[in-house]
N, C-alpha and C positions, 0 to 999 in steps of 0.2 A: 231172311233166314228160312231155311227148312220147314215144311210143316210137320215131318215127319219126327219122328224121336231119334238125339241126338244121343249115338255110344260112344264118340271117340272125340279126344280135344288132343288135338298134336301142337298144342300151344301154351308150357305150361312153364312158371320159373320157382327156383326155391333157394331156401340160403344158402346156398356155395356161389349166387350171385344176388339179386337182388329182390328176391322173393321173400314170402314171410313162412314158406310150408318148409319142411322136411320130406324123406321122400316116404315117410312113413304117413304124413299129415295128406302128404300127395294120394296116397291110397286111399287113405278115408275121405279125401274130399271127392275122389273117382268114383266109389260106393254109392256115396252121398246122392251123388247126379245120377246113378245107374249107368256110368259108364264101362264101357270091356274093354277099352284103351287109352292110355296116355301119354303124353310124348312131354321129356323134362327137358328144355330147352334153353339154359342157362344161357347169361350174355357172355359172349366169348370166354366161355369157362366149361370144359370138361366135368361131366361129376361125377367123384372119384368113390360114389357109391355103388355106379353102376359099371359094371364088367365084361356087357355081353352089347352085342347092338339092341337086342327086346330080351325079356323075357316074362315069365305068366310070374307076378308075385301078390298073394292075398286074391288073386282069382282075376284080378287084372293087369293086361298087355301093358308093360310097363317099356316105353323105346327110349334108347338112349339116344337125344338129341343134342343141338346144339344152335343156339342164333349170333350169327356174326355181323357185324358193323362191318361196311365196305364204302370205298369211295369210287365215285363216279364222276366223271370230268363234271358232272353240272349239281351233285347232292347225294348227301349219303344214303344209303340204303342197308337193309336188315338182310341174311339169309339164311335159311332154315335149312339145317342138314341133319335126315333123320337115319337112325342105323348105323349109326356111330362104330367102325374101328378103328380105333385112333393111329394115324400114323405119328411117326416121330416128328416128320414137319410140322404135321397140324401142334401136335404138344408143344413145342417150339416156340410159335406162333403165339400161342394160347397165354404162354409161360410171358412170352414178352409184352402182350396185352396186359396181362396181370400187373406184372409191375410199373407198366402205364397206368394202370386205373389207378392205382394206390399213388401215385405222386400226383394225378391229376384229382383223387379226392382230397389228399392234403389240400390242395390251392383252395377247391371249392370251399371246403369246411372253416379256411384261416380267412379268405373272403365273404362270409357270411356273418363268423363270427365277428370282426370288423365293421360290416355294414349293418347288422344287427343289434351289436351292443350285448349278447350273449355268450354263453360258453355253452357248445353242443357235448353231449356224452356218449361221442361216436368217436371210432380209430379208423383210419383210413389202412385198410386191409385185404388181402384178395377174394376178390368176387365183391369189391360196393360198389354201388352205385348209388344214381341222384334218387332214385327213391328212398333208398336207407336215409340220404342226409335230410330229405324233403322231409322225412318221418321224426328224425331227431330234432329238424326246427319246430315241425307241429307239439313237439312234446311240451317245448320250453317258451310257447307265443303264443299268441291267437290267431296264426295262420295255420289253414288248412294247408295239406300236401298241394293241390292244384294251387293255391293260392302262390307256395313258394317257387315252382314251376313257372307261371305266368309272370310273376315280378320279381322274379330273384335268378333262377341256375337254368329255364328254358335253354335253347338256344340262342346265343345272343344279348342273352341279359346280362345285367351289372356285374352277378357273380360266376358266370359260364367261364368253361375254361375246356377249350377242344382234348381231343382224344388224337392220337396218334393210332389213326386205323389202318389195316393194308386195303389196296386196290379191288377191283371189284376184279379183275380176275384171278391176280393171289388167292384172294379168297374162295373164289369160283373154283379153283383148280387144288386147291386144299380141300375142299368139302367134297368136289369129284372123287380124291383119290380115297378118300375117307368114311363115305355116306355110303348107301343106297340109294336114294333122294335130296336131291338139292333144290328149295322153291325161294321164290319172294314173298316176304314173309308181308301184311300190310300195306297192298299199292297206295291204297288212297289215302295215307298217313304222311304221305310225303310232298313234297313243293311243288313236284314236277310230277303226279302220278301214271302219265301216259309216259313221259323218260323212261320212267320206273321200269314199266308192262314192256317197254320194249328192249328192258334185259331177259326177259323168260325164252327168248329164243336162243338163249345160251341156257335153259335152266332147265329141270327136269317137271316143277310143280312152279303153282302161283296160288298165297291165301286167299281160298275163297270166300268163307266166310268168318266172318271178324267183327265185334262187339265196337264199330263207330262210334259209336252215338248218336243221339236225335238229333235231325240237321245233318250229319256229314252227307260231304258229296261224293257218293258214292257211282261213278258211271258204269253200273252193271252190265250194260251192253258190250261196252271197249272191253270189260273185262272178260265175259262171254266171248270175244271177238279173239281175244288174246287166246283163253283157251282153245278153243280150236284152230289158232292159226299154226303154234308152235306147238300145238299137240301136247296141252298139258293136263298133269294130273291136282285136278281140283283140291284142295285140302284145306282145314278151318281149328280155329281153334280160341280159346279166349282171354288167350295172352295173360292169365292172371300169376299175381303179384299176390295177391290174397291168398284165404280157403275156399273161395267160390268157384267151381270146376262147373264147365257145361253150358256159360254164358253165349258161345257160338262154339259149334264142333261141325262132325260129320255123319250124317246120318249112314244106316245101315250101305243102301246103296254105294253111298260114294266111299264108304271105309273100303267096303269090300273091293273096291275098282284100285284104291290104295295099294292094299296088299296084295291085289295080283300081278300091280305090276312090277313087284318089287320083290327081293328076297325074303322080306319080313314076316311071309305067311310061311315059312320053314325053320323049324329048330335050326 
């Protein structure tokens, strides 16, 4: 991470998907950190709070973003499009994800409950996800949210049930017509993290920095390697799901290098 002080986190979620903030909690936790920018990055879900691609609210750069699920011949991938004017496709799109996620948390929530022996006090509705269900198992057991992640709805687990996502360049060319910035959102979060890096030559950004964890294998170099091969615009942020804003962002420097090269520094 930066040593410098961190004003901007372009990596944020709230409840119109599966976050715990509002976009007002969103504000105060940007304060909080001494942030001047935020970027609300809901999973495949538009939020229908925000009207403009950014705008200054409560004295912080508030951007309307967006993080999409996409498939790739060999693992799925994330992608962040920030500067959001929504075309009718992308809504579309968004609309049809929607009503995916709500049949595929039905499954999840009727196979927990079943493998469980509980009754969760959760509606499968647009914009959940497995964190919402992870949090309603924690309420009613003695499992932790990772806990239910790692032996229960992970990928792959007993109670997992895929998602019908679009292609990685559906989605690439939806966020193009849509965004100002389209990045890969978390390389080394994924199976194949060099596969990953080597979609940014179709991309505009790549996450640079990102709250891993102790132990992740992070190859800063390849990612260094990537930035300057495809000429990309470095960007970070700290993915939270919580009120904690600030945990990885972008320092002055690099915001700034953001915003020039993007429409986002102009009304």
């Amino acid at each position: 991470m930066p040593d410098e002080p961190l004003i901007a986190d372009l990596h944020t979620h709230t409840t119109n998907s599966d976050g715990e903030m509002t976009i007002d909690d969103v504000l105060t936790a940007a304060k909080s950190a001494n942030l001047n920018a935020v970027a609300v990055t809901d999973h495949d879900r538009l939020h229908p709070g925000l009207d403009t691609p950014w705008e200054y609210r409560k004295g912080v750069r508030l951007i309307h973003g967006i993080e999409l699920r996409v498939e790739t011949p060999t693992q799925r991938v994330d992608l962040l499009g920030y500067g959001v004017e929504p075309t009718m496709e992308l809504e579309r799109e968004t609309e049809r994800l929607q009503a995916d996620r709500i049949q595929r948390g039905r499954e999840i929530i009727d196979n927990l409950e079943r493998e469980l022996g509980v009754e969760l006090d959760i509606d499968a509705e647009a914009g959940l996800g497995r964190p919402n269900i992870a949090r309603a198992v924690a309420d009613v057991t003695d499992l932790s949210v990772n806990d239910v992640f790692d032996q229960y709805i992970g990928d792959g687990g007993p109670c997992f049930v895929a998602r019908d996502v679009p292609s990685f360049e559906t989605g690439r060319r939806l966020l193009d017509d849509a965004c100002a910035v389209v990045g890969l959102a978390h390389p080394f979060r994924y199976d194949d993290p060099h596969a990953a890096l080597e979609l940014c030559e179709q991309l505009d950004a790549v996450e640079r920095w990102y709250p891993y964890g102790e132990g992740a294998d992070v190859d800063t170099e390849r990612l260094e390697t990537a930035i300057t091969e495809f000429d990309l615009l470095p960007t970070g942020g700290s993915d939270a799901h919580d009120h904690t804003l600030g945990v990885a962002g972008m320092t002055p420097a690099a915001y700034d290098r953001f915003l020039a090269a993007t429409e986002l520094s102009h009304p």
